[in-house]
N, C-alpha and C positions, 0 to 999 in steps of 0.2 A: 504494500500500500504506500503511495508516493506521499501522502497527505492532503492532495489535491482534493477538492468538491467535483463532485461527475455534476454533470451540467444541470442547472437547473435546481441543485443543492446547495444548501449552506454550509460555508467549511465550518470542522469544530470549532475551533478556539474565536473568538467577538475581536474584533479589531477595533481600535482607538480610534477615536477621532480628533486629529492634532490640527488646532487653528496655530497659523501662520502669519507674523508681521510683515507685509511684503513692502511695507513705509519707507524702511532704511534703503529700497531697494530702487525707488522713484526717482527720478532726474528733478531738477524742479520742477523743469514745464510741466513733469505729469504729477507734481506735487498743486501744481495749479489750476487745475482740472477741478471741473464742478464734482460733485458726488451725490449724483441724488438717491432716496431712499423708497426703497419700493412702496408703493402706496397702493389701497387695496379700493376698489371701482365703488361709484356709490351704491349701486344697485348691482344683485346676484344677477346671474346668467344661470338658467337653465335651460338642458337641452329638451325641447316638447316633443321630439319622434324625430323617426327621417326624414329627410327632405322630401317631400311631393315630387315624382313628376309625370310624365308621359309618355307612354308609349304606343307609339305610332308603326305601323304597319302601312307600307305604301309600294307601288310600281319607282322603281330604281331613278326611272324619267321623272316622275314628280315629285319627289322629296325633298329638293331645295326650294322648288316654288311653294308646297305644302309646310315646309317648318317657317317660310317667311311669313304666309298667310295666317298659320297659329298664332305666331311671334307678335304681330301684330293686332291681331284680335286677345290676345292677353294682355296686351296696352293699354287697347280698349278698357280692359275692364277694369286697369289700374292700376297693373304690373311694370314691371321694367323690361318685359320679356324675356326670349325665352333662349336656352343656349341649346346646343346638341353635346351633349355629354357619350353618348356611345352610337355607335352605326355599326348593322351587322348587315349580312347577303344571309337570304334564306332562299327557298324555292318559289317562296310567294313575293321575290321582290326585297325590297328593304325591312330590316328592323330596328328603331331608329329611338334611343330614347333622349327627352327634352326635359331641362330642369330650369326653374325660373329663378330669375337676377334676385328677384326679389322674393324672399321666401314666405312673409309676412303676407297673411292670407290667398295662397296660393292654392290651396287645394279645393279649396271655394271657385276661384277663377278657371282651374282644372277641370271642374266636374262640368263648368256651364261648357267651356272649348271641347268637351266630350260628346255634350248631348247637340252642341253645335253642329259638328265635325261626323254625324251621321246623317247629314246630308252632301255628303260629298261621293255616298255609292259604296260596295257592296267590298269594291279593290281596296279602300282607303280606312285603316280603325284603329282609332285612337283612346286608348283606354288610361284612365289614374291608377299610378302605382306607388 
């Protein structure tokens, strides 16, 4: 046994934690250097789920003119639109998924570009995920 921790172990023995003055070690200039001190936000941040977005299933031909027309109709409804986060090739065409600028009520503006975007035909389906 070498003594070593196999991976993902703690080795026996607790190791020290030794603060260090690294003052003496400063030039002036970096003796004159501001130092500010971590300050903590007024308000918590919680994480509420993951991000909304969409997935759109399209003809290879129409996917750039269909995410502009989404993008835009998410504007509409008060978004900052809309980005393309992943594009695959399937058999039916593209699979193509979209996530908005603006996360802040987005799954609302989602569901309305859903129920929109089945008027576009049978080739074209755009579902919230």
């Amino acid at each position: 046994m070498t003594g070593e921790p196999a991976e993902g172990q703690r080795p026996d023995e607790d190791f020290e934690i030794v603060e260090v003055d690294v003052g003496r070690y400063l030039t002036d200039e970096q003796r004159a250097w501001p130092v500010g001190v971590g300050q903590r936000p007024e308000q918590e941040f919680a994480i509420e789920g993951p991000l909304p977005a969409l997935a759109v299933r399209a003809p290879e031909a129409r996917l750039a003119a269909l995410v502009s027309v989404l993008s835009e109709q998410e504007t509409k409804l008060g978004g900052s639109g809309l980005e393309l986060a992943h594009r695959a090739r399937d058999a039916n065409g593209v699979r193509a998924t979209l996530v908005p600028r603006q996360a802040e009520g987005a799954r609302g503006r989602f569901e309305l570009i859903a129920r929109w975007a089945a008027a576009f035909g049978s080739e074209v389906a755009v579902t919230v995920v």
